[in-house]
C-alpha positions in Angstrom: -68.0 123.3 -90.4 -65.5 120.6 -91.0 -63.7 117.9 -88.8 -60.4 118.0 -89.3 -56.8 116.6 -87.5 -56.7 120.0 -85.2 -60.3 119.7 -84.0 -59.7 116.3 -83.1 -56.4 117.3 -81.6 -58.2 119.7 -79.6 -61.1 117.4 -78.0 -58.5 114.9 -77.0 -56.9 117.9 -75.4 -59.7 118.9 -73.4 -60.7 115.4 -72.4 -56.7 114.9 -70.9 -56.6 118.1 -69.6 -59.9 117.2 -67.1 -58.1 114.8 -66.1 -55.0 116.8 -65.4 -56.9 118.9 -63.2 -58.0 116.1 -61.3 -54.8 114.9 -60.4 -53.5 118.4 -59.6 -56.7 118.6 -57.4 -56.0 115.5 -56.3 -52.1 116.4 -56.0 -53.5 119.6 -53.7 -55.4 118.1 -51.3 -53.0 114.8 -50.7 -50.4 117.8 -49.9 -52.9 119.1 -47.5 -53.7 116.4 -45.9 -50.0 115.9 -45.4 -49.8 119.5 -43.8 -52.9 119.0 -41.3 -51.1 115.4 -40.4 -54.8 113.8 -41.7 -52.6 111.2 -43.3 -48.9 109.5 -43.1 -46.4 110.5 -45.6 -45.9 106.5 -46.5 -49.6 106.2 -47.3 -49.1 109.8 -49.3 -46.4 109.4 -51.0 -48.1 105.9 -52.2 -51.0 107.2 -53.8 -48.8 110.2 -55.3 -45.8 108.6 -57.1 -48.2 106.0 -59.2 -50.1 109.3 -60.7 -46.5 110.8 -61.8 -46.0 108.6 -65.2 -49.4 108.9 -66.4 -50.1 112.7 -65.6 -46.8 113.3 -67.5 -47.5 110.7 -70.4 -51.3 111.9 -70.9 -49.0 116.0 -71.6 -46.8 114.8 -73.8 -49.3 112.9 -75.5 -51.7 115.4 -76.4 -48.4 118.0 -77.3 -47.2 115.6 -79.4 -50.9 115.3 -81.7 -50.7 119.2 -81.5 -47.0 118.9 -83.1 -48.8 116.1 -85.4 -51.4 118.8 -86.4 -49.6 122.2 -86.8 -50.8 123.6 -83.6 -47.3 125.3 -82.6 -48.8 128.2 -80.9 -50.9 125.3 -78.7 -47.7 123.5 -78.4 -45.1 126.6 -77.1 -47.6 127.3 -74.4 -46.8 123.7 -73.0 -43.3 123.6 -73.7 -42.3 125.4 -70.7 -44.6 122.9 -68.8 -42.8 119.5 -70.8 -39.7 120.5 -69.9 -40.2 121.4 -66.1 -41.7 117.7 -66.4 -38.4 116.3 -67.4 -36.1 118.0 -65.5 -38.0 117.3 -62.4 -38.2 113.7 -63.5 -34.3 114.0 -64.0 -33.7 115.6 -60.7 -36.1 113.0 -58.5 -35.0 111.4 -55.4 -33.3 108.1 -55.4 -36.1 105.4 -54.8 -37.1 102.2 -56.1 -39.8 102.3 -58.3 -41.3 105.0 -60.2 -42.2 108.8 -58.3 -41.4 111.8 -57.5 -41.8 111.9 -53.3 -39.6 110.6 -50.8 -41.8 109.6 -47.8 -38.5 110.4 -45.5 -37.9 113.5 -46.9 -41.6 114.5 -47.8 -42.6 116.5 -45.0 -40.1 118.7 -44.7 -41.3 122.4 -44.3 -39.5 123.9 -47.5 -40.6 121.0 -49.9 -44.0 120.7 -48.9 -44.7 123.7 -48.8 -42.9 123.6 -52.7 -44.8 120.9 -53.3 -48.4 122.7 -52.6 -47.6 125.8 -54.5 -46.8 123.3 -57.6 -49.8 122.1 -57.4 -51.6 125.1 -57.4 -49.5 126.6 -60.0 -50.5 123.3 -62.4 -54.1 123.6 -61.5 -54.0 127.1 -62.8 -51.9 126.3 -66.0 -54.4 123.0 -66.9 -57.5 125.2 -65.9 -56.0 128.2 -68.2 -55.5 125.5 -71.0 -58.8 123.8 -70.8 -60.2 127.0 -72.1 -57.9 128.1 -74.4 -58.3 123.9 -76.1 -61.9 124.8 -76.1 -61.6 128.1 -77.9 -59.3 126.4 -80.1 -61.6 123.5 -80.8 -64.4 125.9 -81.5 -62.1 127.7 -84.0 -61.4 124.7 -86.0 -64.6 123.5 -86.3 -65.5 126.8 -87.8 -62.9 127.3 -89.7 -62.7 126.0 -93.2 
């Protein structure tokens, strides 16, 4: 049982990945709170658009130690993710600082209800990868 560059590529995997499941979680519930009218979509969109930079930062940060480390097949399974990322990023409203959400445009019907099935569709992805970095931590530490 060695430590090598992959299993440590893998634990910092795992440890960003809980808390990319956080901020889907926490991405999940802001949406419905918007939905039941719990909150306003100023104070939503607020708390959102400062999470936006460092949820995509701590993905490509972590893909870019499994690029580092020779873990392509860990890295093609993110790919699709990275580059939804930046052409999101590329498509965002027009605001003044950083974010994705629009507060004026925010609770329409079609993009919230967009909004929500993104987040569930991330939490499944992060959830799905949190697993498979584990298995692939396990296998490296095993592996000589």
């Amino acid at each position: 049982m060695s430590f090598t560059f992959s299993a440590f590529t893998y634990i910092v995997a795992m440890i960003s990945d809980a808390f990319l499941i956080f901020f889907s979680i926490f991405h999940i519930i802001a949406f419905d709170e918007l939905k039941t009218d719990s909150k306003n979509p100023i104070d939503q969109c607020n708390s959102l658009n400062p999470l936006v930079i460092p949820e995509y930062m701590l993905h490509f940060f972590f893909n870019l130690l499994f690029l580092f480390g020779g873990q392509f097949i860990s890295l093609a399974i993110n790919i699709p993710l990275m580059a939804y990322h930046i052409k999101k990023y590329q498509n965002r409203p027009v605001m003044s600082g950083f974010g994705l959400y629009d507060p004026t445009s925010i609770m329409n019907a079609d993009k919230l209800y967009k909004y929500q099935r993104e987040g569930w569709i991330k939490l499944a992805f992060y959830l799905f990868s949190f697993f498979y970095y584990l298995y692939g931590m396990i296998r490296a530490l095993i592996t000589v």
